[in-house]
C-alpha positions in Angstrom: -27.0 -36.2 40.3 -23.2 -37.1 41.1 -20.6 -34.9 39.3 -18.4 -36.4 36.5 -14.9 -36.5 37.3 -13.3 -34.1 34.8 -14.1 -30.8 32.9 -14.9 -31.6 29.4 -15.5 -27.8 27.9 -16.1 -29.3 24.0 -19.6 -29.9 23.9 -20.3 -26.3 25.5 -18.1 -24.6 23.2 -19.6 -26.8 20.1 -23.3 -25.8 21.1 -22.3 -21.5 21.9 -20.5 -21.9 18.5 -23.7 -23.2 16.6 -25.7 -21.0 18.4 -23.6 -17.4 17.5 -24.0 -19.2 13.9 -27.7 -19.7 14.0 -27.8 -16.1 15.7 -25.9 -14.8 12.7 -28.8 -16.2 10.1 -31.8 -15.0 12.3 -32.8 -12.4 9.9 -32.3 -8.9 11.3 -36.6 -8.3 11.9 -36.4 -11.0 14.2 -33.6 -10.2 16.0 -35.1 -6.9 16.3 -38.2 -8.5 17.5 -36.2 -10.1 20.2 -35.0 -7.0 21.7 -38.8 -5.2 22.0 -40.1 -7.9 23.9 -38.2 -9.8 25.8 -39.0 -8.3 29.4 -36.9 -9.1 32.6 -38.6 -12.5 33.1 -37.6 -13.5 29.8 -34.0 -12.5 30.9 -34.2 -13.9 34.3 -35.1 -17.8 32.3 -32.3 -16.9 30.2 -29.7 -15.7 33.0 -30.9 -19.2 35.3 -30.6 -21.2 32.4 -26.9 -19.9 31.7 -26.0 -20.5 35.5 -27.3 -23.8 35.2 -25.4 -25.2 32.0 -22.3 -23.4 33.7 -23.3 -25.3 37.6 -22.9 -28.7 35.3 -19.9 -28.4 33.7 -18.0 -26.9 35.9 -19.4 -29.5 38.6 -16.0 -30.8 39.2 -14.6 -28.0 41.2 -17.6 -26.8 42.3 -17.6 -30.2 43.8 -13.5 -30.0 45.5 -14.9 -26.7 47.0 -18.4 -28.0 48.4 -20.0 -26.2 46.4 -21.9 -28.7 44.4 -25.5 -30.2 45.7 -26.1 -33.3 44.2 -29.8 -35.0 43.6 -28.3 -38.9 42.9 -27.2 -40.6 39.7 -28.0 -39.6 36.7 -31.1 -41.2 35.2 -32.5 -42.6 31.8 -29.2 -43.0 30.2 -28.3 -38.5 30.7 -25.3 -37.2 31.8 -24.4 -33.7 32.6 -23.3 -33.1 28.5 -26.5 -34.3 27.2 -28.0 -31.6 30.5 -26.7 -28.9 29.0 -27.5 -30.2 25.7 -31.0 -30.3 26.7 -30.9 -27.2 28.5 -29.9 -24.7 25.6 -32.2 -26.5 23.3 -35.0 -25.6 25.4 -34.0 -21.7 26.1 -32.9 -22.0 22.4 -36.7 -23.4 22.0 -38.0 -20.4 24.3 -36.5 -17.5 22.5 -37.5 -18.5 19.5 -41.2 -19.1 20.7 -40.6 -15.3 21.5 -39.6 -14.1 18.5 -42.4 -16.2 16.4 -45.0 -14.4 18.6 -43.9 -11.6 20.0 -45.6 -8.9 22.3 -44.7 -5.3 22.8 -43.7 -5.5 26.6 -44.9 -1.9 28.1 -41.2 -1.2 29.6 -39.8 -1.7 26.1 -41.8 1.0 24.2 -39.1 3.1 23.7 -37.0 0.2 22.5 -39.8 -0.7 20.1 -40.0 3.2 19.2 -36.3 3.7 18.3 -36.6 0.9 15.7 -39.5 2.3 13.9 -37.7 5.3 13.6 -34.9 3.7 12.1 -36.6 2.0 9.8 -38.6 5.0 9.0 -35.7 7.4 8.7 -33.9 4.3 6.1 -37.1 4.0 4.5 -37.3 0.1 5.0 -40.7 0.2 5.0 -41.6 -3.7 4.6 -39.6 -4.4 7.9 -41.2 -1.5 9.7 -44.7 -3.2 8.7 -43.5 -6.6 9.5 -42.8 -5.0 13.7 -46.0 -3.0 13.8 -48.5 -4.6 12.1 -48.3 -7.7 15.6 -47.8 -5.3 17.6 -50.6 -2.4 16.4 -53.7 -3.5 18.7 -51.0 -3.1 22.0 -49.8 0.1 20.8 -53.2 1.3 19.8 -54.4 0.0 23.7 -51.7 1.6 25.1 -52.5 5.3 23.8 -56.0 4.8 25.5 -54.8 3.3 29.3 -54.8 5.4 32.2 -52.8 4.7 35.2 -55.2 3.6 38.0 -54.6 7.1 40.4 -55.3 9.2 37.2 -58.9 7.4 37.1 -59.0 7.4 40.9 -58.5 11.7 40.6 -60.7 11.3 37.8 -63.9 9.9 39.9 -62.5 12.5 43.0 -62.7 15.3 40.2 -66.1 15.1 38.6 -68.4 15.4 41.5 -71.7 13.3 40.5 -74.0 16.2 42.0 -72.5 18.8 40.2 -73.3 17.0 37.0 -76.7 16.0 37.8 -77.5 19.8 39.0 -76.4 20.6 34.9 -78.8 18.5 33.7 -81.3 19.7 35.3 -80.4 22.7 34.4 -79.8 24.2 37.8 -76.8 25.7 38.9 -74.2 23.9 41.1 -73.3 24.5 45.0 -70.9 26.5 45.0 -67.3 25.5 45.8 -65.9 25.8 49.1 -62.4 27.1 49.8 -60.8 24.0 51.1 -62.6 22.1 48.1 -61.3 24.5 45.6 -57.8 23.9 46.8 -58.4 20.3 47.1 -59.5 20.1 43.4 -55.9 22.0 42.6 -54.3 19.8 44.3 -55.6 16.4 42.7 -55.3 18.6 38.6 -51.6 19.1 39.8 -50.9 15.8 40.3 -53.5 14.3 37.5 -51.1 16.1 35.3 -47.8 14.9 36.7 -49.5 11.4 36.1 -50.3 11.8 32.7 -46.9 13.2 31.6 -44.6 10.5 34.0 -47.0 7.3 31.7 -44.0 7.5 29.0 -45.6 4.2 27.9 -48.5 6.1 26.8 -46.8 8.9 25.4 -43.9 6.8 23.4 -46.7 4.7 21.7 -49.3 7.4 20.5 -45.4 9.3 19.2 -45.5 6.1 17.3 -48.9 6.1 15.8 -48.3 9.9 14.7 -45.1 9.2 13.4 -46.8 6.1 11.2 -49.9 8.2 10.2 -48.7 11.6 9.2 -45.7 11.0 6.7 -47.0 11.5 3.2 -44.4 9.1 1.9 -44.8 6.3 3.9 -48.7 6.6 3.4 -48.1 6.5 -0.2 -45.9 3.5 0.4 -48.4 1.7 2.3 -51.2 2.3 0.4 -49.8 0.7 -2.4 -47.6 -2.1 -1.1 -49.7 -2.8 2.6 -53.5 -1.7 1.8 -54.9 -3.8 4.2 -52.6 -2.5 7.1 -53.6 0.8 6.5 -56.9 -0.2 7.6 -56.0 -1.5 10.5 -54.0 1.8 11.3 -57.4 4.0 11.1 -58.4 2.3 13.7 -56.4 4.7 16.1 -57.3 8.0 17.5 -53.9 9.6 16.2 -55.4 8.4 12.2 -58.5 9.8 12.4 -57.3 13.1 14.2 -54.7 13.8 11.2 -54.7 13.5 7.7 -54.1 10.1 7.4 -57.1 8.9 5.3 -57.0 12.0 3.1 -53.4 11.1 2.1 -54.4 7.1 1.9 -57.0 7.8 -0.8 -55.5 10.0 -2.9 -52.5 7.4 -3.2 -55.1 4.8 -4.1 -56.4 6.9 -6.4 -52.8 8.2 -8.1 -52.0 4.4 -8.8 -54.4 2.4 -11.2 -52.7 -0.4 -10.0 -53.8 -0.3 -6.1 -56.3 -2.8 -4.6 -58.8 0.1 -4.9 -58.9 0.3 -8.7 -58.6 -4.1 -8.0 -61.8 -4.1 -6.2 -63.5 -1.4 -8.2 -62.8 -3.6 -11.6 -64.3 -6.8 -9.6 -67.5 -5.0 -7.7 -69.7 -5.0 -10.7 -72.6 -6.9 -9.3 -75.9 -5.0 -8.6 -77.8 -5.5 -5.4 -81.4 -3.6 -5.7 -81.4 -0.9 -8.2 -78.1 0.3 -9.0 -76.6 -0.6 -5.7 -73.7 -2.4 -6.0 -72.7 -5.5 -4.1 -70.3 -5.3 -2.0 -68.6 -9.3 -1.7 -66.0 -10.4 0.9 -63.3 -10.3 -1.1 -63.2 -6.6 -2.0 -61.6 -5.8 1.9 -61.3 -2.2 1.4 -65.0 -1.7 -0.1 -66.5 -3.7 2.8 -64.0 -1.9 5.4 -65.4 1.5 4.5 -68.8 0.6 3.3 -70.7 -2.1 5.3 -71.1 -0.2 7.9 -71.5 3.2 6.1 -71.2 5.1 9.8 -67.5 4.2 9.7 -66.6 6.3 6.1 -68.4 9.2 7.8 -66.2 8.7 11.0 -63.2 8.3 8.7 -63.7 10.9 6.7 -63.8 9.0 3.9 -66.2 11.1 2.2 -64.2 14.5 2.3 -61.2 12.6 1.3 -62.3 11.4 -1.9 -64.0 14.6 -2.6 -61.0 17.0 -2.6 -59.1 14.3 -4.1 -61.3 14.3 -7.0 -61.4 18.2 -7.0 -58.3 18.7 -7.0 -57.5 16.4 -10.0 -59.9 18.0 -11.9 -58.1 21.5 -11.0 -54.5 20.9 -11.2 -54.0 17.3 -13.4 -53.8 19.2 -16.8 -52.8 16.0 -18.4 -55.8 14.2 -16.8 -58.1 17.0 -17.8 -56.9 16.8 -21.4 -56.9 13.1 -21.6 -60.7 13.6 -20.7 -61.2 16.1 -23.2 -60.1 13.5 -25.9 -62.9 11.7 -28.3 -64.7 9.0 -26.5 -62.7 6.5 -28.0 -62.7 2.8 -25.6 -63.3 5.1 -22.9 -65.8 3.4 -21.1 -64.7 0.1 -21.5 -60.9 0.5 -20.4 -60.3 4.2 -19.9 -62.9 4.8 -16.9 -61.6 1.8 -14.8 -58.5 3.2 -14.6 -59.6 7.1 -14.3 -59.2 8.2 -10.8 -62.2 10.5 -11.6 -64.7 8.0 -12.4 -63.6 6.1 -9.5 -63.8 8.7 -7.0 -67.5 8.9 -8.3 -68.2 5.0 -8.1 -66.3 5.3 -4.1 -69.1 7.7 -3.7 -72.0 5.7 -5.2 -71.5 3.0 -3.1 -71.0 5.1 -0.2 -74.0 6.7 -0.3 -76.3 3.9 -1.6 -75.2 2.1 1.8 -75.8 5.3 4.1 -79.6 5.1 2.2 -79.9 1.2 3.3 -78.9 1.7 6.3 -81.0 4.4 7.4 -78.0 7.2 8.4 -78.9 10.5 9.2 -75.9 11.8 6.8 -76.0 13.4 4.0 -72.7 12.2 3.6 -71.0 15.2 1.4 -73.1 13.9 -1.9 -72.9 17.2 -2.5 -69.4 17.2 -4.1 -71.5 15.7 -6.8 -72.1 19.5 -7.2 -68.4 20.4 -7.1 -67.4 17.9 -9.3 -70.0 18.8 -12.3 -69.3 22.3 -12.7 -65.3 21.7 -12.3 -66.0 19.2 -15.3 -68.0 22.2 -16.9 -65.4 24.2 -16.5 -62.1 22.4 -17.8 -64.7 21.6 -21.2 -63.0 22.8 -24.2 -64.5 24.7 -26.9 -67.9 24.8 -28.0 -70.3 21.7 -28.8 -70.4 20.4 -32.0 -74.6 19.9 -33.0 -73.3 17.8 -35.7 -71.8 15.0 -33.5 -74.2 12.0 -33.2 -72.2 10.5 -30.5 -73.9 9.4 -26.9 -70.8 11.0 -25.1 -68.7 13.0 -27.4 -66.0 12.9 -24.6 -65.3 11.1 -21.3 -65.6 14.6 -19.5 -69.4 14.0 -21.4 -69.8 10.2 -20.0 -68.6 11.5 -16.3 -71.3 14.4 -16.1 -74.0 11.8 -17.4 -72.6 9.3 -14.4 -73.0 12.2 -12.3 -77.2 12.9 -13.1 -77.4 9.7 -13.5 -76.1 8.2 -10.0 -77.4 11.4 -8.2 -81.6 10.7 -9.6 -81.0 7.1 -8.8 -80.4 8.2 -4.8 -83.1 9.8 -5.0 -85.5 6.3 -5.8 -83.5 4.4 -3.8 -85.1 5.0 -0.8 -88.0 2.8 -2.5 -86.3 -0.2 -2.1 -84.8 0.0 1.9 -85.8 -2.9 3.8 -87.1 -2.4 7.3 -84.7 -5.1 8.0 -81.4 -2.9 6.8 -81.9 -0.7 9.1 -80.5 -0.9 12.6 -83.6 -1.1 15.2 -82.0 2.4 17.4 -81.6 4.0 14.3 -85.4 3.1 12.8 -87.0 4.0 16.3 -85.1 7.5 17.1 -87.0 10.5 17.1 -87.1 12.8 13.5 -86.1 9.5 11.9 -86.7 9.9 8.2 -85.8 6.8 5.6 -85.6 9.3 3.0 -83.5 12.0 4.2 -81.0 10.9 2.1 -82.6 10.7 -0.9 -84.2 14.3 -0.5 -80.5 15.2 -0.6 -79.8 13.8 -3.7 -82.6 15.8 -5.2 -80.8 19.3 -3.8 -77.6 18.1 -5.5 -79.2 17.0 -8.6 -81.1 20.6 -9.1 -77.3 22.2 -8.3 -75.9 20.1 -11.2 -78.9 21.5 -13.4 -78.4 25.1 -12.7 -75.1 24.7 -14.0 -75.6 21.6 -17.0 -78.9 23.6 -18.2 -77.4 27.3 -18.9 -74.0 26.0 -20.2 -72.3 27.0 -23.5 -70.4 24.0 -23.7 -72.8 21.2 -24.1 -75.1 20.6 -27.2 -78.5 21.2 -26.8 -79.0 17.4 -27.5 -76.8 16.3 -24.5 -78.4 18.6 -22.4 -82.1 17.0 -23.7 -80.3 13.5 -22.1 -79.6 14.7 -19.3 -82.7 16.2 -18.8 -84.5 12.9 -19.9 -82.5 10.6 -17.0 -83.5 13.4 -14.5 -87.5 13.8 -16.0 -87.6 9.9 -16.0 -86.5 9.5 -12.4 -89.5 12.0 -11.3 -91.9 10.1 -12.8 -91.2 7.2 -11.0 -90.6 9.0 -7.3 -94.2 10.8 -8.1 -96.0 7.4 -9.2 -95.1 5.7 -5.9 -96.7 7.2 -2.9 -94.2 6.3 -0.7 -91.9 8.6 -1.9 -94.3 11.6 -2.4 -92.0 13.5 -0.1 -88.9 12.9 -2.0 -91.5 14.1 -5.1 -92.0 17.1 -3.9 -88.4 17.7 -3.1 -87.1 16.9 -6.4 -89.4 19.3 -8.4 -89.0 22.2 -5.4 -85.0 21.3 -6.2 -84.7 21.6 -9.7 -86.9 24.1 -10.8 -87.2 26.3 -8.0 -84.0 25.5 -5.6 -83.4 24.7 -2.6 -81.1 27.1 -1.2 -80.8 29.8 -3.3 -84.0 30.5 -6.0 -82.8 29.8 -9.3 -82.4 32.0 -12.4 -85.5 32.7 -14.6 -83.0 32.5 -17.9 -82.3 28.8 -16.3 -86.2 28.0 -15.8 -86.6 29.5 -19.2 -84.4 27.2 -20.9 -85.4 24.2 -18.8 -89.3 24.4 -20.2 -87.5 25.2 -23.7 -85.7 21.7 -23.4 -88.6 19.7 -21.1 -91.0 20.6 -24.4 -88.6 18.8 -26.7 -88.6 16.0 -24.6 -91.0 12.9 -25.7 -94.5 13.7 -25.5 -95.5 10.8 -23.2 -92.3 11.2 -21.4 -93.5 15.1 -20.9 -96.9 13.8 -20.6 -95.6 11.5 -17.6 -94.3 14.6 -15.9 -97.3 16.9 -16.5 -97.0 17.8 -12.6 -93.4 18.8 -13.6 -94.4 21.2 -16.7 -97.3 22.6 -13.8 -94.7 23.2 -11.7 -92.4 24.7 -13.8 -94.8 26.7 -16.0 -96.1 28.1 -12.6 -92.4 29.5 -11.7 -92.3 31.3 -14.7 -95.3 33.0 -14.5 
């Protein structure tokens, strides 16, 4: 390349001018975007690239001071304008490549962390899920890595005898002096290690800072559901009270995907097991793999959410304490209480499928009935004909009614359901589950059964779900077990002996029952006669 004979500045000032325009339109996430990621490499193509574009037009003088290195004539029609032309287009190319895909450099954590905080702090919540959600899986990796000398004192640290000499259950050689120091030594500088990695420590202050504000949650949950799935997927989530908050703002808003995909997940799979289709993404999240709500703590978190509603939402309570109405055909898909109740029918139903060794908190079931019993107002009316006088009537019914059906649907597990380790570990039982259900079920009764506030013909339905259920457990022999749990459950108890006024009252209601229904159950009446005797 020969240098041109004069300094023509126009075309470098014309392209810097429309690039400080375009710069001024990048929207401000992206700009931000640039600064997290670019890394000195990125810098370095950008700083050679400027030296360049400079060496070309100013080849003139370098040239009068021998300081310009030429490669021949220009080719293919270029001269050293359309050079620098081509040569910001391509960095202008570069950067923008950058910003359309960026990734967290580990130097620029703290970078990256400032501007969360900022948007944070300004409560621009939409840009500050825009940065993280790209960048979440490097964050998330970067709480979990360990500098290379930590895992080198690591392996120096845990002496492989020592452990083997536990497990066998002898005790280890004992230390030596020199080894003792040694070992205080290599802790010492383990530590130093750990606390220098500000990588590590910036990103996990991120997480925390993402997880454990109760507005931002709320924000998320209704305006980024999906995100906040991806977020449980760090240590930091499941350590705090992330998914506690995360429900209960699904729950507060009959508008969130939750109440979305509780409206569309109507569909029965076996029983009264619902389906559970692709397109609910929150349902499947939590449920296909029942193991993960139990590791989320899903369960608890829609338990005390419901509690507490039923404790403290006066205006909830007394909206359920209103005449049936169009309750169950609008009402109940917008109540958080029923919903918290359908969360944990599906929940459980999958557990049951898949074989899990959980009882999974079912018994909030227990929790939730005789909070309902309590916020009941006044005393039943015997002359009111209606199936559920009040929602607070239709939820305890739900309640029975999804708690006996656990308990058969152990009947329908397929072998194939179950994961193979799970089948073939040792004290598996396919209907430990179900035997839960039963203990829950005889809680709700020792409260339904004595209670001043529901008709004696409510409490005969109840009774009628619950009778029917046993009849069907103790005509299958597979599910003899489960049988014998339920009648042990509800007429004797299984923790605490129940009430003879309670067993009283139950025969007084099981008599009034159909005959063949009672007739049915005569193993029931045995049982139940025998208590009282």
């Amino acid at each position: 390349m020969t240098a041109s004979s004069s300094i023509d500045t126009t075309g470098l000032l014309t392209i810097l001018g429309v690039i400080a325009a375009v710069w001024a339109l990048i929207s401000p996430t992206s700009r931000l975007q640039l600064r997290f990621c670019t890394t000195w490499a990125d810098w370095a193509v950008g700083g050679s690239v400027f030296v360049l574009v400079h060496y070309l037009v100013f080849a003139p003088a370098l040239e009068q001071l021998g300081l310009y290195y030429s490669l021949g004539p220009w080719k293919w029609g270029l001269n050293s304008s359309s050079a620098v032309y081509l040569l910001l287009l391509s960095v202008a190319l570069y950067f923008f490549w950058r910003t359309r895909f960026p990734k967290l450099a580990r130097g620029r954590v703290h970078v990256f962390r400032e501007l969360i905080e900022n948007l944070h702090l300004t409560r621009r919540y939409d840009e500050l899920v825009l940065l993280v959600e790209p960048q979440l899986p490097t964050l998330i990796s970067l709480t979990r890595q360990q500098s290379w000398l930590v895992g080198w004192i690591e392996g120096r640290v845990n002496s492989k005898d020592e452990l083997a000499a536990l497990l066998r259950g002898q005790a280890p050689k004992p230390t030596s002096f020199w080894r003792k120091q040694w070992l205080r030594l290599l802790h010492g500088l383990k530590a130093r290690c750990a606390k220098g990695d500000k990588a590590s420590l910036e990103a996990r202050e991120i997480l925390l800072n993402l997880v454990t504000s109760p507005e931002l949650t709320v924000h998320l949950a209704q305006a980024h559901p999906h995100f906040c799935l991806k977020l449980l997927e760090a240590d930091e989530a499941i350590q705090s009270d992330f998914i506690a908050h995360y429900i209960d703002a699904l729950l507060e808003s009959t508008g969130s995907r939750l109440y979305v995909e509780l409206r569309n997940n109507q569909n029965l799979n076996g029983g009264s097991r619902l389906s559970l289709p692709p397109t609910n993404r929150l349902l499947r999240f939590f449920f296909a793999d029942a193991a993960t709500a139990v590791k989320n703590g899903l369960e608890a978190a829609v338990g005390e959410s419901v509690c507490r509603r039923l404790d403290e939402d006066k205006h909830l309570v007394n909206q359920l304490n209103e005449p049936f109405g169009s309750y169950q055909e609008v009402g109940r898909l917008q109540c958080p209480i029923n919903s918290g109740i359908t969360l944990f029918e599906i929940m459980v139903h999958e557990g049951i499928h898949q074989g899990l060794q959980d009882h999974m908190w079912l018994h909030y079931f227990g929790h939730f009935a005789k909070r309902i019993l309590k916020q009941m107002s006044g005393a039943p009316d015997e002359e009111v004909y209606q199936e559920w006088p009040t929602p607070f009537h239709y939820l305890l019914a739900r309640l029975v009614g999804v708690a006996a059906d656990w308990s058969e649907q152990c009947a329908r597990v397929d072998d194939s359901e179950v994961p193979k380790e799970t089948r073939c570990a040792d004290h598996f039982d396919r209907h430990y589950i179900s035997k839960e259900a039963t203990k829950v079920l005889g809680t709700m009764l020792q409260d339904i059964i004595p209670s001043e506030k529901l008709s004696a013909s409510f409490k005969s339905d109840l009774l009628e779900i619950v009778i029917r259920s046993y009849v069907r457990l103790q005509s299958n022999l597979k599910t003899a077990d489960v049988a014998a749990s339920f009648l042990n459950a509800v007429i004797v108890g299984s923790d605490m002996k129940t009430e003879a006024v309670y067993r009283q009252e139950l025969r007084n209601l099981f008599r009034g029952l159909d005959h063949i229904l009672s007739g049915k159950a005569s193993a029931f009446e045995t049982a139940l006669d025998a208590s009282l005797t």
